[in-house]
C-alpha positions, 0 to 999 in steps of 0.5 A: 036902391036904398033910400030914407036919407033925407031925401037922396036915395042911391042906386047901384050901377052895373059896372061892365055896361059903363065901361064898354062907351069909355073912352079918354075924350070923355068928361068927367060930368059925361063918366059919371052919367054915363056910370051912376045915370042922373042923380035923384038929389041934389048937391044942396041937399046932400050937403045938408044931410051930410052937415046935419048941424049949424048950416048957416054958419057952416054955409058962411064958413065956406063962402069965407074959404075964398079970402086971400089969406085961405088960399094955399102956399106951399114951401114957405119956411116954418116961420112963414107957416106959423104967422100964416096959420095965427094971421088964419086964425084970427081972421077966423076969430074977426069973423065969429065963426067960433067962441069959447062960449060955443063950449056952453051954448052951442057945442056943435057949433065949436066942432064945425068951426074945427071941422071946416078949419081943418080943410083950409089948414091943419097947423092952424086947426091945431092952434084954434084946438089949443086956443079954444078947446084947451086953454079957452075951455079950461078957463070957461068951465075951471075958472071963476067970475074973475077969470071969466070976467078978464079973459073970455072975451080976449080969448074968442078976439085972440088978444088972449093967446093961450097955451096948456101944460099938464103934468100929471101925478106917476109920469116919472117927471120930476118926481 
C-alpha cells in the first residue's frame, strides 16, 4: 500500500474476491469491509489531512451546518431563494466564521469559509464572494483610512452590503 500521508495509508483491494459474497441484503458498513478490510486511519484523521488549515474554525462551521436556516428548500420561488441565501449569509456573518480582515491576516481563513459555504448553498456562496472578496477586498487593500475606518467593520456585519462594477478600457462599451 501506499503511506506517508499524515498517518493513513491505502491499500489496494482485489475486486473479483469481494464480488463473489455480494448480495442486495448486504449493508453498506458490511460492503465496504467486506471490499476495502478495515480502515488504517481514522475519520478524524483524515478529515484533518484532507482540511490541512483552519481546523478549529473548519470543525465550528460544521457543527454550525445544522442551523434551521441550512437546511435545504427546494422549489421556492427566486425571491424566496434570494432572502434565503442573505438570511444564510448573515447568519454566517453573526457567527464570525469570515472577515474582510481575514484578506490581511489569515487568507486561508476567507477560502474555508468559501469552501464550506459553498456545500450548504452555492447562490449564498456567490454573495459572501462578492461581499467579501469583491467588494470587501477592494475597499481593504484599494482604500483609505477613511474608507477603512467607515466601512470594515459593516462589511464582516453585513450592514455594508456591497456590490462590484468594472469596466475596462478596449470592451467596446461605451467607447
Amino acid at each position: 500500500g501506499i503511506s506517508g500521508f499524515g498517518g493513513i495509508s491505502v491499500t489496494g483491494f482485489s475486486p473479483s474476491s469481494a464480488a463473489a459474497s455480494l448480495n442486495n441484503k448486504t449493508s453498506p458498513p458490511e460492503l465496504q469491509k467486506q471490499q476495502f478490510g478495515s480502515p488504517t486511519f481514522t475519520p478524524e484523521s483524515l478529515t484533518h489531512l484532507l482540511d490541512h488549515d483552519n481546523h478549529e474554525m473548519r470543525n465550528k462551521f460544521r457543527e454550525f451546518m445544522s442551523d434551521p436556516v441550512m437546511v435545504p428548500k427546494y422549489n421556492i420561488s427566486l425571491e424566496e431563494e434570494r432572502e434565503l441565501a442573505l438570511a444564510r449569509l448573515q447568519r454566517i456573518c453573526d457567527n464570525g466564521f469570515i472577515s474582510v480582515l481575514d484578506f490581511r491576516d489569515n487568507p486561508l481563513r476567507i477560502f474555508a469559509a468559501h469552501e464550506l459555504a459553498a456545500i450548504i448553498d452555492p447562490a449564498m456562496t456567490t454573495k459572501m464572494t462578492v461581499q467579501f472578496n469583491l467588494f470587501g477586498g477592494t475597499v481593504l487593500k484599494l482604500g483609505t483610512e477613511k474608507h477603512h475606518d467607515k466601512l470594515l467593520a459593516g462589511i464582516d456585519t453585513l450592514a455594508d452590503i456591497g456590490c462590484f462594477g468594472l469596466t475596462e478600457l478596449g470592451l467596446g462599451l461605451g467607447e
